[in-house]
N, C-alpha and C positions, 0 to 999 in steps of 0.2 A: 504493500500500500504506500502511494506515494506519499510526504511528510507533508504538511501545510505550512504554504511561505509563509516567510515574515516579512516584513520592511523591509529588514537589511536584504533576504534574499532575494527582491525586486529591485534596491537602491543600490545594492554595492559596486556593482559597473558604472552608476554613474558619480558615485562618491570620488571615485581615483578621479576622474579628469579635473576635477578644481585643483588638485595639492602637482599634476603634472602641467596645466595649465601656466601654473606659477611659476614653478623650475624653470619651465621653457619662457617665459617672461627675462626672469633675474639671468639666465642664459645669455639672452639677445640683449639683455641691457649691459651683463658685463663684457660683451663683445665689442659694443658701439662704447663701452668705457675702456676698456682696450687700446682702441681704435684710437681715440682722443689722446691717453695719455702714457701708451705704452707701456702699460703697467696694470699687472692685475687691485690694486689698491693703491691707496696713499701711503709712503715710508714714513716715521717721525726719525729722530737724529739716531737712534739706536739705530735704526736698518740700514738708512741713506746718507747718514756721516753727518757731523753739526757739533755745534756746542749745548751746553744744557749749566742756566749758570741759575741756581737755588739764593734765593735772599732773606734771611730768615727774622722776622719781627712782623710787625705792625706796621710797614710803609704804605705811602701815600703814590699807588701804582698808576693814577689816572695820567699825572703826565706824565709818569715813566713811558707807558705804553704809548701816546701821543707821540713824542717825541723821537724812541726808537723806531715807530714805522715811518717816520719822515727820514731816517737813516739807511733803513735794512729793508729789503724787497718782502722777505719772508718768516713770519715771526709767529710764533705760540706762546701763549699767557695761560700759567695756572695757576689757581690760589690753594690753598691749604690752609683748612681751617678749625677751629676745635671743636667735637663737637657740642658741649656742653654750653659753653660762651658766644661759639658764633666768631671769636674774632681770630682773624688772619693770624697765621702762625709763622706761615711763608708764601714765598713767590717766585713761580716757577717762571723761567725762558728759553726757549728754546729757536737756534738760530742755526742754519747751516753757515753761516760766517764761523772764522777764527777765534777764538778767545782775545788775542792779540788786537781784534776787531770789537768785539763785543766788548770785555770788560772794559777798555777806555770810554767808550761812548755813555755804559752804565754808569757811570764814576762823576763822568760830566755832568750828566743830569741831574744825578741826586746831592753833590756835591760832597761826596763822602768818598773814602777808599776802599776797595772790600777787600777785607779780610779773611785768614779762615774761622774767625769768631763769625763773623757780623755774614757768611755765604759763604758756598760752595761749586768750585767749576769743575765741568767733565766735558769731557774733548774725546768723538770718536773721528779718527779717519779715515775717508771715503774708501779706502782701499778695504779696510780690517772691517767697515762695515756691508760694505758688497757684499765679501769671502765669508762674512757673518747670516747675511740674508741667502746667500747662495745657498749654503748647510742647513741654515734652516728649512727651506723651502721643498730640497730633497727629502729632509727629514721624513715633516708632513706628505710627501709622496709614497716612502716606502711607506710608512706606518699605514697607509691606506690599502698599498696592494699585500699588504702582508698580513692585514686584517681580513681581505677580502679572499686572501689564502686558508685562514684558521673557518673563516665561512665554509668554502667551497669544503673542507673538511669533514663539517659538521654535516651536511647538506648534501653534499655530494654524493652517487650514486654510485660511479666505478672507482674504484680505488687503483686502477693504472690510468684514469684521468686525474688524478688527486695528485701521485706522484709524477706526471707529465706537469700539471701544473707547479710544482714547488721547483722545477728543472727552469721553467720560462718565469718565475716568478725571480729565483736568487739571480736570474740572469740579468734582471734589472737592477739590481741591486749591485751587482759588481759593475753595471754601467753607471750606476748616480754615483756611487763611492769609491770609483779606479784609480786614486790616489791614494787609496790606503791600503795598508799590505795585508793587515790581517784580514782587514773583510773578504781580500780576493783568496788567500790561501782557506779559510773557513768556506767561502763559495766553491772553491774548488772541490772541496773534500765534499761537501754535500751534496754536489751534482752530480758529483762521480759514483757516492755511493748511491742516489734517485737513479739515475743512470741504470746503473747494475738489477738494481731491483726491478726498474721498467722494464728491462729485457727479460727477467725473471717472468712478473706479470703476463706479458705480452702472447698471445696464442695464435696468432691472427698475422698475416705481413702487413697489414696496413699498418697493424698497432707496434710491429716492429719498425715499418718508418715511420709513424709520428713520435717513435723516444727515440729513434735516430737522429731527426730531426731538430727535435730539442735540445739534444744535446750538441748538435752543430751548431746552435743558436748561442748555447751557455761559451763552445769555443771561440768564438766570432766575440761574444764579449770580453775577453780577454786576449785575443790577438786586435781588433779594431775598437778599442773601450771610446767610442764616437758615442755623445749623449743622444743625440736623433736618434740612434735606433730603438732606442725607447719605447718611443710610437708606436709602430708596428710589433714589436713583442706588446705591448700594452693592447691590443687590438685582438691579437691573436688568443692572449692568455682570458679575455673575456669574452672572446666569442665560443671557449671551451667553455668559458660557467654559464653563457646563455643556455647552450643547446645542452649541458649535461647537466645543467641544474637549477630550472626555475626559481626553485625557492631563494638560494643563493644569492643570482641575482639582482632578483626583490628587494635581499636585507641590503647587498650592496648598495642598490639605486638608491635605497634609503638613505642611508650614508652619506651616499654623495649628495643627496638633494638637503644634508644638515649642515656643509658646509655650505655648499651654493648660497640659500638663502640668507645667514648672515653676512658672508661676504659681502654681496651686491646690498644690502641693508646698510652696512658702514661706508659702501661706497658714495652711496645714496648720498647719504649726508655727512660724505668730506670729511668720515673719520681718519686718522693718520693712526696706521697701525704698526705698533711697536713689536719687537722682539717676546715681549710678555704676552701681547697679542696672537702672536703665532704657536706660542707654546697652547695659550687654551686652544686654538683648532686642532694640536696633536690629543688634547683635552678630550674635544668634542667629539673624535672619531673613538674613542673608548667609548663614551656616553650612547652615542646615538644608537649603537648596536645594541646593547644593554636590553631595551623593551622588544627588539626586532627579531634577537637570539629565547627571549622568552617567547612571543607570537607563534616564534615558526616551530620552535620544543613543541607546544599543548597543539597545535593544531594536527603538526604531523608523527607525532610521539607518543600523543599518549590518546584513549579510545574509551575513559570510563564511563562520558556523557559526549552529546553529539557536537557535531562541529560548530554549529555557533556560540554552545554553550562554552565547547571551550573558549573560544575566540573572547567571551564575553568576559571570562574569569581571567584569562588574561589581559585583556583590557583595565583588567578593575586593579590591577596589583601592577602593572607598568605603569597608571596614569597614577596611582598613589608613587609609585618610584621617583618619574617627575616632577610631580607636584612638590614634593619633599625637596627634591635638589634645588628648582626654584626658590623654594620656602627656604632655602639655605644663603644662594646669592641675589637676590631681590634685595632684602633689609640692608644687606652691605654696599651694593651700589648704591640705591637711594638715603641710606641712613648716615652710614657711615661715614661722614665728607672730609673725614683725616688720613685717610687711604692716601697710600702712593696711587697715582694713576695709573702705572704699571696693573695695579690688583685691580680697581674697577676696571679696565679692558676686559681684562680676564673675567668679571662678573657678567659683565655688559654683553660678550661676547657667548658664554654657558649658556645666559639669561636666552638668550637670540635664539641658538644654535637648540636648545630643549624646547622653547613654544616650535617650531619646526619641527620640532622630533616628535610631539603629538601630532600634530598635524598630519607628517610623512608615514609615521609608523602605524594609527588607525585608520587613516584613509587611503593612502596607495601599499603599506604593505600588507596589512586587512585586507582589504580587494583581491590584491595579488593572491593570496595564500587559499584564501576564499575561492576563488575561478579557477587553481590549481586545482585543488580539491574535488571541485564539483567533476573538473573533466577526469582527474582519476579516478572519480567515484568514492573517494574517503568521507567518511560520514562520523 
């Protein structure tokens, strides 16, 4: 006897297109923001090189500020404050100019000399922070394909697609870090051992050339370590977890649509994202998986009641998960206004990157897992 729909059974096809709708939005926006300014966001002096000179008291910043942008092209003002009293504690500037530049002009204005009593100067340059943003930026790449490897694990189907994939996955990895010795000797040994075992696996000649293959890919990354190749191994290795693993996928695309949508959100509004910035997006790809890894467990894992119901019990225990996290950095961006700014980024940016993660995770990976189901008939 067939079951009696519900809502969701009638709506959840059309639930996914509002949360993919918007991806592909924030997409096209950061493309045409791209385009503009050559750069996936805005850098502050930590990423892009500058000075950062701290003033610490009660001053009287109105014509500070005046006065420095009729000098310096490009300028940022922060204050810090207490938060019990409300009064200025310090005051923050930040300049890609020299210190050599900066501190006389500040000195001029206020008619004082600074000290290391009365402020503080920090000086990054443009080189150390390039080489600084470059590492980072890789960081956040592996930690993506290397989560969406522990995925494909979880989720995955064949287990000589699993180790074909960890063969094309360290391959990337020895192309973003082929400067460093140990990563490449550590890639080495572990492709050779996937290697071995893929030919183990393997029953079939195709499945004997696709780990042939891959492993001509892993030597190609170590006799031509060219970053471009990237691409196409990144193409390759997720056109395996489309076709051998739906659900995978799903959690992926999810993932990526928790960074997307804060990203193009700060871009939006001319945030300047720092160093500390970047670490919460290594942040937010731990988070975001969190309720996606639970969804895909009760739907496809476990059978004591029926699919929606699970779907609904985990709905009910990942939106408590989030809610809690929020209820964590909420009060501290908005309350707390003696934070480095470095930590509100980081709140600001959790905060972002979680209202997204309900969104992605009940509407497009619910759908997803949901339609997977129905067509393999899992009930």
């Amino acid at each position: 006897m067939e079951k009696e729909k519900t809502w969701y059974d009638k709506w959840y096809k059309v639930l996914l297109l509002a949360p993919i709708i918007i991806t592909i939005i924030f997409l096209v926006y950061l493309g045409f923001f791209y385009s503009s300014h050559h750069t996936l966001f805005f850098k502050d002096v930590s990423l892009s090189g500058g000075t950062t000179i701290t003033l610490n008291g009660n001053i009287n910043t109105a014509t500070l500020e005046v006065e420095l942008k009729k000098q310096f092209s490009s300028l940022d003002f922060r204050r810090l404050t207490d938060l019990a009293t409300g009064k200025q504690i310090a005051f923050i500037i930040e300049s890609p100019a020299s210190p050599e530049q900066l501190k006389p002009a500040i000195e001029g204005i206020l008619g004082t000399n600074l000290t290391d009593e009365n402020s503080s100067i920090e000086f990054t340059g443009p080189t150390l922070s390039s080489n600084f943003y470059t590492q980072l930026i890789k960081a956040v790449f592996i930690s993506f394909i290397l989560m969406a490897l522990v995925i494909f694990f979880l989720f995955g189907d064949s287990l000589f697609f699993k180790v074909l994939s960890v063969i094309l996955s360290i391959s990337m990895v020895k192309l973003s870090f082929s400067d460093i010795s140990y990563i490449g000797i550590l890639v080495g040994f572990l492709g050779f051992a996937a290697f071995l075992y893929g030919l183990y696996l393997a029953k079939t000649k195709i499945n004997y050339l696709y780990i042939s293959g891959a492993f001509l890919v892993l030597i190609i990354s170590f006799i031509f370590p060219v970053y471009y190749l990237i691409f196409p191994i990144f193409l390759l290795l997720f056109s395996v977890y489309s076709i051998k693993s739906i659900p995978s996928i799903a959690v992926i695309s999810c993932a990526f649509a928790d960074i997307i949508w804060p990203l193009a959100i700060l871009d939006f509004f001319e945030v300047k994202i720092s160093a500390a910035g970047i670490a919460a997006f290594l942040m937010l790809i731990g988070y975001s998986v969190d309720t996606d890894i639970l969804l895909t467990t009760r739907a496809l894992k476990r059978s004591e009641v029926n699919l929606d119901a699970r779907i609904y019990r985990a709905f009910k225990t990942g939106t408590l998960m989030t809610l809690t996290a929020l209820a964590a950095v909420l009060p501290a961006f908005f309350i707390v206004t003696g934070l480095p700014d470095s930590f509100r980024q980081i709140f600001l940016i959790l905060a972002i990157g979680l209202g997204a993660d309900l969104i992605n995770t009940w509407l497009t990976n619910a759908s997803l897992i949901k339609w997977y189901c129905d067509k393999k008939g899992i009930q």
